[in-house]
Rosetta silent file (secondary structure, phi, psi, omega in degrees, C-alpha in Angstrom):
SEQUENCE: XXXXXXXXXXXXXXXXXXXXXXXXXXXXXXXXXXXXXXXXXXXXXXXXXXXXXXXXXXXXXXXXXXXXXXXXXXXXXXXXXXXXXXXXXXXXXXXXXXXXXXXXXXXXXXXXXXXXXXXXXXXXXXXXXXXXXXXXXXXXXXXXXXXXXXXXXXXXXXXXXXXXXXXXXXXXXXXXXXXXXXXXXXXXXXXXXXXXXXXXXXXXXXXXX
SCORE:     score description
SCORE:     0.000 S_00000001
   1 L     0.000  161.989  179.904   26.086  -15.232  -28.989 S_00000001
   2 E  -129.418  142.958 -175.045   25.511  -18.886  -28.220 S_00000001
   3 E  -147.087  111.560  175.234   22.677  -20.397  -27.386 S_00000001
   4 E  -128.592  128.315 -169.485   22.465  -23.828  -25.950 S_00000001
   5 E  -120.606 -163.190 -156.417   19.660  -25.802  -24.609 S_00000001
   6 E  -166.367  103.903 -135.308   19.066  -28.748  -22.952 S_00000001
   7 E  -114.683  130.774 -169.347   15.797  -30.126  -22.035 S_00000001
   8 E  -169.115 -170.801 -170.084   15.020  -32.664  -18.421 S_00000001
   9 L    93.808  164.777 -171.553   12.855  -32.819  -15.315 S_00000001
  10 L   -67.978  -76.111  177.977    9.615  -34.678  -14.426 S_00000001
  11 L   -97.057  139.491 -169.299    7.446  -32.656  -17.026 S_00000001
  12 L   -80.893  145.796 -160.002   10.318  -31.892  -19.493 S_00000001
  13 E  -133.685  155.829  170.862   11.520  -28.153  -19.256 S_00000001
  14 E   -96.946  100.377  168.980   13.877  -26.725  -21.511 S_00000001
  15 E   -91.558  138.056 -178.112   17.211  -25.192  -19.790 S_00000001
  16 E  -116.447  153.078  161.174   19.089  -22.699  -22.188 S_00000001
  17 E  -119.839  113.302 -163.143   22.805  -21.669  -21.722 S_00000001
  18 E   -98.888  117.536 -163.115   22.946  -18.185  -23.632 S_00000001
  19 E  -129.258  148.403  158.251   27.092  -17.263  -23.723 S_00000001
  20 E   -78.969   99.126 -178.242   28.508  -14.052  -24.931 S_00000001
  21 H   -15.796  -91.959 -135.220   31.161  -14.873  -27.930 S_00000001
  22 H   -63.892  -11.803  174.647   33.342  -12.084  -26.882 S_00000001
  23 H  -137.128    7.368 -169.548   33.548  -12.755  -23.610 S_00000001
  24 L    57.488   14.083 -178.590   32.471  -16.319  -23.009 S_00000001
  25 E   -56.063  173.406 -175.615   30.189  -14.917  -19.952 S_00000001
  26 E  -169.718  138.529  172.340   27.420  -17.070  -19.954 S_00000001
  27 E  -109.254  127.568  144.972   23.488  -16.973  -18.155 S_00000001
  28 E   -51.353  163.524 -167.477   21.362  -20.011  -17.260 S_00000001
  29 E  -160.121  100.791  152.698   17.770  -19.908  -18.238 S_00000001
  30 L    88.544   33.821 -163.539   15.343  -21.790  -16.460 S_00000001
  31 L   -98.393   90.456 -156.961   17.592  -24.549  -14.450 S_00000001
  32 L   -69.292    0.862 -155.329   14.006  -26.481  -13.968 S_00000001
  33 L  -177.581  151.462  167.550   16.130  -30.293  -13.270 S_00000001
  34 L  -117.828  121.114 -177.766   20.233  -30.637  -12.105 S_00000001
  35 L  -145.800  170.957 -169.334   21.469  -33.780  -14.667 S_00000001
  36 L   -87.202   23.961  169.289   24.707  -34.780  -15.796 S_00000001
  37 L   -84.735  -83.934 -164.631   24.176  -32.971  -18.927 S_00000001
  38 H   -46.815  -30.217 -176.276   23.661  -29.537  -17.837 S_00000001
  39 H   -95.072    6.131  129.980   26.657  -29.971  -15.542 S_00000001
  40 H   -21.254  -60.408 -162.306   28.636  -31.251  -18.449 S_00000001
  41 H   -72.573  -36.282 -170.375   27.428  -27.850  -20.373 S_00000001
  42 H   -77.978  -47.662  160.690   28.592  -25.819  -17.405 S_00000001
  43 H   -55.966  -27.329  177.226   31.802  -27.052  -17.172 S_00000001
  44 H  -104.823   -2.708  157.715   32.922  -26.596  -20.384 S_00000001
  45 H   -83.630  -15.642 -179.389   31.314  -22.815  -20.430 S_00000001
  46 L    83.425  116.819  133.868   33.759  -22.664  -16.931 S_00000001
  47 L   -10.558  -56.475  163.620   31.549  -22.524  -13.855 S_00000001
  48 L   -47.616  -39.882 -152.438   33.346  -19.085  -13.367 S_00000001
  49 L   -87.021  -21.629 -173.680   31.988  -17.769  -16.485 S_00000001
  50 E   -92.399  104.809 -158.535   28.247  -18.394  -15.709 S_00000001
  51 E   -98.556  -11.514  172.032   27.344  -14.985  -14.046 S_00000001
  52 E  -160.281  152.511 -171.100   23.629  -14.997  -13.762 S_00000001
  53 L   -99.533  136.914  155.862   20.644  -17.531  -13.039 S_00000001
  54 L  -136.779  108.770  165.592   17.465  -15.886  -14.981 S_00000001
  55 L  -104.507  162.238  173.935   13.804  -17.715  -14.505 S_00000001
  56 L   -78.688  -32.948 -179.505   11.219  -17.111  -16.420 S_00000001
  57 L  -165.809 -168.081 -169.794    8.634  -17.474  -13.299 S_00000001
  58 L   -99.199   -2.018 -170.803    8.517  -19.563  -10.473 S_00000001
  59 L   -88.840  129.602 -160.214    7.196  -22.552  -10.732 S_00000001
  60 H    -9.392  -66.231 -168.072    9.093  -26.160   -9.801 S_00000001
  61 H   -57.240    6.006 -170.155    9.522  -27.528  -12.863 S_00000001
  62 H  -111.244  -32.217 -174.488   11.706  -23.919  -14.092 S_00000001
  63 H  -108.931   12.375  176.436   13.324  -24.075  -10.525 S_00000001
  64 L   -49.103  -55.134  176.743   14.468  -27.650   -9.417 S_00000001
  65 L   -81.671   23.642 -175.786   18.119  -27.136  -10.065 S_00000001
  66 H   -73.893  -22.044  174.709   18.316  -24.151   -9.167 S_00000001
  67 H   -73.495  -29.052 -176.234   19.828  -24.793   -5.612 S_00000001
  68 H   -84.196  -14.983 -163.697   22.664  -26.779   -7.027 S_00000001
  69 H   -60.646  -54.490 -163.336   23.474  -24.756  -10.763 S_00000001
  70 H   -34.338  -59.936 -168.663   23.585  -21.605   -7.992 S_00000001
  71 H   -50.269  -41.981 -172.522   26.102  -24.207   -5.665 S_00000001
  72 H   -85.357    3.096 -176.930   28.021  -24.769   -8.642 S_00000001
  73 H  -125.855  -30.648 -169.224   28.605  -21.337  -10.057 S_00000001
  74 L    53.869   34.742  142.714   27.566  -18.776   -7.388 S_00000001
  75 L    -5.842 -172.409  155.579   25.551  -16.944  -10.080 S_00000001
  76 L  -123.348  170.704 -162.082   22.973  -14.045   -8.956 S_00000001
  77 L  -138.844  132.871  155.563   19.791  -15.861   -9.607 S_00000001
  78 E  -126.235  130.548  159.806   17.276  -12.983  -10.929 S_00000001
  79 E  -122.384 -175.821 -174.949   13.489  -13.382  -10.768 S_00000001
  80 E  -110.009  157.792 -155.788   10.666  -10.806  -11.416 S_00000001
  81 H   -79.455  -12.199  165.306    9.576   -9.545   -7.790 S_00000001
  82 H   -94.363   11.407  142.504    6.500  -10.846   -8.201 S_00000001
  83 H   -98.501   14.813  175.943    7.148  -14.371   -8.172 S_00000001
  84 H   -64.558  -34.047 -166.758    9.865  -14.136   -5.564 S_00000001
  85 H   -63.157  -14.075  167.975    7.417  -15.631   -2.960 S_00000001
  86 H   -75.275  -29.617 -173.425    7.342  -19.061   -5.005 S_00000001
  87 H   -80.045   22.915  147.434   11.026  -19.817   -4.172 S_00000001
  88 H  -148.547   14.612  161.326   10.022  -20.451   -0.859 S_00000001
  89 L  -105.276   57.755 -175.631    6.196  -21.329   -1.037 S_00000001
  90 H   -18.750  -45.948 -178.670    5.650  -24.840   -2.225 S_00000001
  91 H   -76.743  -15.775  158.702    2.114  -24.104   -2.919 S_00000001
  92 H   -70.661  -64.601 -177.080    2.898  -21.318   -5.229 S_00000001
  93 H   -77.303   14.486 -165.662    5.471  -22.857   -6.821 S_00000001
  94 L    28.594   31.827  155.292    3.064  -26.226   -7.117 S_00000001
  95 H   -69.208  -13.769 -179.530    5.925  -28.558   -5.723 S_00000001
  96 H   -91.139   -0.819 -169.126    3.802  -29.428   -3.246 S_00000001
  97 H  -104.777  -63.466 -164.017    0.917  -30.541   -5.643 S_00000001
  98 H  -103.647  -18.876 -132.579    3.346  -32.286   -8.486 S_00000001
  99 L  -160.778  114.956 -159.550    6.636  -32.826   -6.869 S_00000001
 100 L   -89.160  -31.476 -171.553    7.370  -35.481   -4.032 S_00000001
 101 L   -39.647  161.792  154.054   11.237  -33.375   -3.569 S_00000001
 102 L   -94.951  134.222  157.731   10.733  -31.360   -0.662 S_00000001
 103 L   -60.574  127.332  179.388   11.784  -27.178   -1.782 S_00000001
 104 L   -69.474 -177.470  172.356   14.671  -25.737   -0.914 S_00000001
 105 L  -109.690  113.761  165.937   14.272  -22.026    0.457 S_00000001
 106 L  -110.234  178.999 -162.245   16.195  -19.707   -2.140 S_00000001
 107 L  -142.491  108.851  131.989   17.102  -16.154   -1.708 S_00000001
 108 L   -49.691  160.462  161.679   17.156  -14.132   -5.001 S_00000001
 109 L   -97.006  -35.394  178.799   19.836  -11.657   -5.663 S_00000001
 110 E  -120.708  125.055 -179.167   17.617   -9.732   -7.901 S_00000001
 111 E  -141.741  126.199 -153.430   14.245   -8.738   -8.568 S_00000001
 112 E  -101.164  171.073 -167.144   13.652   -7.507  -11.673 S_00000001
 113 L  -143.882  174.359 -154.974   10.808   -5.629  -12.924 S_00000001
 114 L   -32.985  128.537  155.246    9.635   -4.029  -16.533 S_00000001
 115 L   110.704  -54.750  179.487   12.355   -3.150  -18.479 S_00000001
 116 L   -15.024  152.272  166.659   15.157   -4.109  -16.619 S_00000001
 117 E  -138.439  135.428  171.960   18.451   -4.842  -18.499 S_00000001
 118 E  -102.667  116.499 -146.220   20.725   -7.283  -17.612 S_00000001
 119 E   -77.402  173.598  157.340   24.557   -6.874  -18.574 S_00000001
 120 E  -170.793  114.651  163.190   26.403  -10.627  -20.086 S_00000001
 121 L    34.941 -155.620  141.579   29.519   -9.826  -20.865 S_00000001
 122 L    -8.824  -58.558 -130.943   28.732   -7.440  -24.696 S_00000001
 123 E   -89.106 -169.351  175.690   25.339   -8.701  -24.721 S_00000001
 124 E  -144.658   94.460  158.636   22.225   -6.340  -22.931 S_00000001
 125 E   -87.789  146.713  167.481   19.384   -8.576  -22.196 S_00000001
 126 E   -87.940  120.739  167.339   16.081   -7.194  -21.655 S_00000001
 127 E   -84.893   93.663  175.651   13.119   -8.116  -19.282 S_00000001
 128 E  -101.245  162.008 -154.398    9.710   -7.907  -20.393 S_00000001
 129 E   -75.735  125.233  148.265    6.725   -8.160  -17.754 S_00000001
 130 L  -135.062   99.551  163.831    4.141  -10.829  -19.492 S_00000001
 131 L   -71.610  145.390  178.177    1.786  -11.814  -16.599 S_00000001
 132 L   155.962  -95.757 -157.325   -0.981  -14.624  -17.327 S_00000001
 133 L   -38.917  -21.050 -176.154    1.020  -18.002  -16.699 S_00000001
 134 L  -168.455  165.160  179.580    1.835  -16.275  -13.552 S_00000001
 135 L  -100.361   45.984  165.994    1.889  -12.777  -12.374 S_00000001
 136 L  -158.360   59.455  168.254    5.592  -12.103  -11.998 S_00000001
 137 L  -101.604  149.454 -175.321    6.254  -14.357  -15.683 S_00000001
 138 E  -149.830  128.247 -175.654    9.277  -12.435  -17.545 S_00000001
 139 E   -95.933  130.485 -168.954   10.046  -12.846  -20.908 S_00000001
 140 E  -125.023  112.009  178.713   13.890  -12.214  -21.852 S_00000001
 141 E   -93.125   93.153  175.185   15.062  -10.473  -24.816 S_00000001
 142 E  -136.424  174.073 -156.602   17.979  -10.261  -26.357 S_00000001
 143 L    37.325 -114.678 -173.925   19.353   -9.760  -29.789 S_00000001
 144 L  -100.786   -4.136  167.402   17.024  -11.776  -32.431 S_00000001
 145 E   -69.748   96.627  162.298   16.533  -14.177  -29.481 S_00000001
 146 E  -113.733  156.800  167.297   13.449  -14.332  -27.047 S_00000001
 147 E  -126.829  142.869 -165.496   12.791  -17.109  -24.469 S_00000001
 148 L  -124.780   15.383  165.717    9.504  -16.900  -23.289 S_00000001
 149 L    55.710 -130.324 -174.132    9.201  -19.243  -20.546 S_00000001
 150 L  -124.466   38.686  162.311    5.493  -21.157  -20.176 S_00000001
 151 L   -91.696  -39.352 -165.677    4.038  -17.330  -21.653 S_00000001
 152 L  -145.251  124.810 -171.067    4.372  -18.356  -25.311 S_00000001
 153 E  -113.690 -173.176  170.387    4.769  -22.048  -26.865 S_00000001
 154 L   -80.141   92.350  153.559    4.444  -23.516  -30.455 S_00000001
 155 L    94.203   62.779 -164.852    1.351  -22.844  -31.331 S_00000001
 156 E   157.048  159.625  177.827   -0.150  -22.907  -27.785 S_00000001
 157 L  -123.667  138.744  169.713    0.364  -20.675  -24.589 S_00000001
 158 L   -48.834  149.471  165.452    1.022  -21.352  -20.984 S_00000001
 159 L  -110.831  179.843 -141.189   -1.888  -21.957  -18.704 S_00000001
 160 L  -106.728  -28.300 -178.578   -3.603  -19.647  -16.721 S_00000001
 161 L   -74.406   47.666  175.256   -5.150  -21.861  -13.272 S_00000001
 162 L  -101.603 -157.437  167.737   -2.677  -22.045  -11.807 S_00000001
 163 L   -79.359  138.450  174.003   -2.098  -19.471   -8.228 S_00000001
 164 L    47.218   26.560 -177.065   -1.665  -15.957   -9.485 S_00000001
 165 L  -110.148  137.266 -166.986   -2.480  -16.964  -13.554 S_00000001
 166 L  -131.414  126.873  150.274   -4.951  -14.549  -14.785 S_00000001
 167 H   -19.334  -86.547 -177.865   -6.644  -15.242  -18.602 S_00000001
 168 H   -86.129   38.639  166.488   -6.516  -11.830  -19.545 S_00000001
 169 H  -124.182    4.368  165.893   -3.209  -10.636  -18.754 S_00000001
 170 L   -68.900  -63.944  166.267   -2.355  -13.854  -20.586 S_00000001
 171 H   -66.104  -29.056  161.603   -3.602  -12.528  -23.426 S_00000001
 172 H   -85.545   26.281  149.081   -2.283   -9.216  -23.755 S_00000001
 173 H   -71.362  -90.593  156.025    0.963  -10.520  -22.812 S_00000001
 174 H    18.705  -83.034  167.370    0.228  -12.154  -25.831 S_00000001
 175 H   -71.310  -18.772  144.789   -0.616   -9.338  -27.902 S_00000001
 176 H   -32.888  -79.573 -174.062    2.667   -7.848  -26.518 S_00000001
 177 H   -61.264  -45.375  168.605    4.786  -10.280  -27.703 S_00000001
 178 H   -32.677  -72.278 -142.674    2.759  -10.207  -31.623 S_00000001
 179 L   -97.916   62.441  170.328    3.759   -6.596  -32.007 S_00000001
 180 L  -128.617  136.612 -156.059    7.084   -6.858  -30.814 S_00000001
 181 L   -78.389  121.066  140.167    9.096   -5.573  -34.186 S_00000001
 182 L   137.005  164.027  165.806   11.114   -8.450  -36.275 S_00000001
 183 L   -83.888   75.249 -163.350   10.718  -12.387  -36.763 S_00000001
 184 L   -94.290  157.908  176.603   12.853  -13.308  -33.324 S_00000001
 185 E   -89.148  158.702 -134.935   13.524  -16.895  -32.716 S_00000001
 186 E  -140.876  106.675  165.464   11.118  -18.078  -29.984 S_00000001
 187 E  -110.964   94.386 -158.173   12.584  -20.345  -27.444 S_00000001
 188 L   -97.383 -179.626 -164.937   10.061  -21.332  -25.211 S_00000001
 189 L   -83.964  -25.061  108.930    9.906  -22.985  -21.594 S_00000001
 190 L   -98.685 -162.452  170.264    8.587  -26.226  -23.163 S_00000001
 191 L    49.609  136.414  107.521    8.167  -28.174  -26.345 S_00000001
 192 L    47.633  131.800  167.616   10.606  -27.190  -29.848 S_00000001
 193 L   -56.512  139.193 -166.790   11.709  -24.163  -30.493 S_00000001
 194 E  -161.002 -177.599 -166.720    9.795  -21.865  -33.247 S_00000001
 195 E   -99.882 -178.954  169.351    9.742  -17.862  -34.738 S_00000001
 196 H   -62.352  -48.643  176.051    7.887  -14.877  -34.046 S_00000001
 197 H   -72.203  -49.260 -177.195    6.276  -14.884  -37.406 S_00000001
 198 H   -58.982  -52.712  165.180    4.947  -18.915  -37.410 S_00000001
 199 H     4.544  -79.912 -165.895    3.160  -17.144  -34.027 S_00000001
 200 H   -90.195    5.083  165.929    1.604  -14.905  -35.362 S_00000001
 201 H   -93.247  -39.857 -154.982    0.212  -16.894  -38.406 S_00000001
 202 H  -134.467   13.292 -176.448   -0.526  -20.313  -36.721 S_00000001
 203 L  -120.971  111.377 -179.445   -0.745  -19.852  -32.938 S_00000001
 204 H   -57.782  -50.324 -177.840   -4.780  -19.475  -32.164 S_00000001
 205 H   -68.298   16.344  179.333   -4.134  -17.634  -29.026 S_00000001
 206 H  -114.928  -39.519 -166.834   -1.934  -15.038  -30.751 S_00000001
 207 H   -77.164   -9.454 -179.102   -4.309  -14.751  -33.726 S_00000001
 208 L   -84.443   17.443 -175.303   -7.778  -14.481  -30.950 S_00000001
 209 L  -111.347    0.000    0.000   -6.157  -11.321  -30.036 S_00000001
């Protein structure tokens, strides 16, 4: 698999494009800003080929572009169902607090919940539930790869005041992700990319749990 990202937006968000070798299918992750990058990246994965939209949660900055990558691909845009209600609540999704844009009204196709697996071409990704940053935040796992949205950063964690952010479901979300078996590379929703293992050595909220 390929995994490419590509970071924009007001507060800078990280969008990944995660493509299946074998079949060149290919998911968005996160398309928080629409720039002439990302539609640069999409063209040359073919437009066609990009078969699902996956946020991590709801919140603007993860979900600016999402009305146009959606225009340009006709994707299935999957969210966890308990952030669907931000893609058409400005006050949820805190564009109306941070964000002068008015919000479009999306429509998921899907809303996924614990467990879930999502085909890509060969690949299986997995969704797991990590509530704190938000109570419908979904962490997505596949192969040696997780992206972990604004649940788990370099050395730091998403925060919890927001609407529907709870402390302690941050942390065992948290503690979730620690004991999840293997060193996986840790691609988070902002900030540099980093492992499983520097986590769990050097990240205070992973070691206060």
């Amino acid at each position: 698999m390929k995994i490419k990202r590509i970071t924009g937006g007001m507060l800078p968000v990280n969008c990944y494009l995660l493509t299946d070798d074998a079949t060149g299918e290919t998911a968005v992750i996160d398309p928080g800003f629409f720039s002439p990058e990302l539609a640069d990246a999409i063209w040359k994965a073919g437009s066609e080929n990009v078969k699902a939209i996956l946020l991590t949660h709801g919140h603007f900055d993860h979900t600016g572009g999402l009305a146009q990558v959606h225009r340009m691909t006709g994707a299935k845009i999957y969210i966890g169902r308990e952030d669907a209600a931000f893609l058409h609540d400005p006050a949820l999704s805190l564009s109306s607090m941070l964000s002068a844009a008015p919000q479009p009204v999306i429509t998921p196709d899907v809303l996924i919940s614990e467990g879930d697996s999502i085909p890509l071409g060969g690949l299986s990704i997995r969704a797991l539930h990590t509530p704190g940053h938000t109570a419908g935040s979904y962490c997505y796992l596949v192969g040696d790869a997780l992206f972990s949205g604004d649940t788990l950063f370099q050395q730091s964690c998403g925060r919890t005041d927001f609407p529907t952010g709870d402390s302690a479901a941050m942390a065992r979300s948290l503690r979730r992700l620690a004991d999840l078996p293997g060193n996986l590379q840790v691609y988070p929703g902002h900030e540099g990319e980093t492992t499983l293992d520097m986590e769990r050595r050097f990240n205070p909220y992973m070691q206060n749990n």
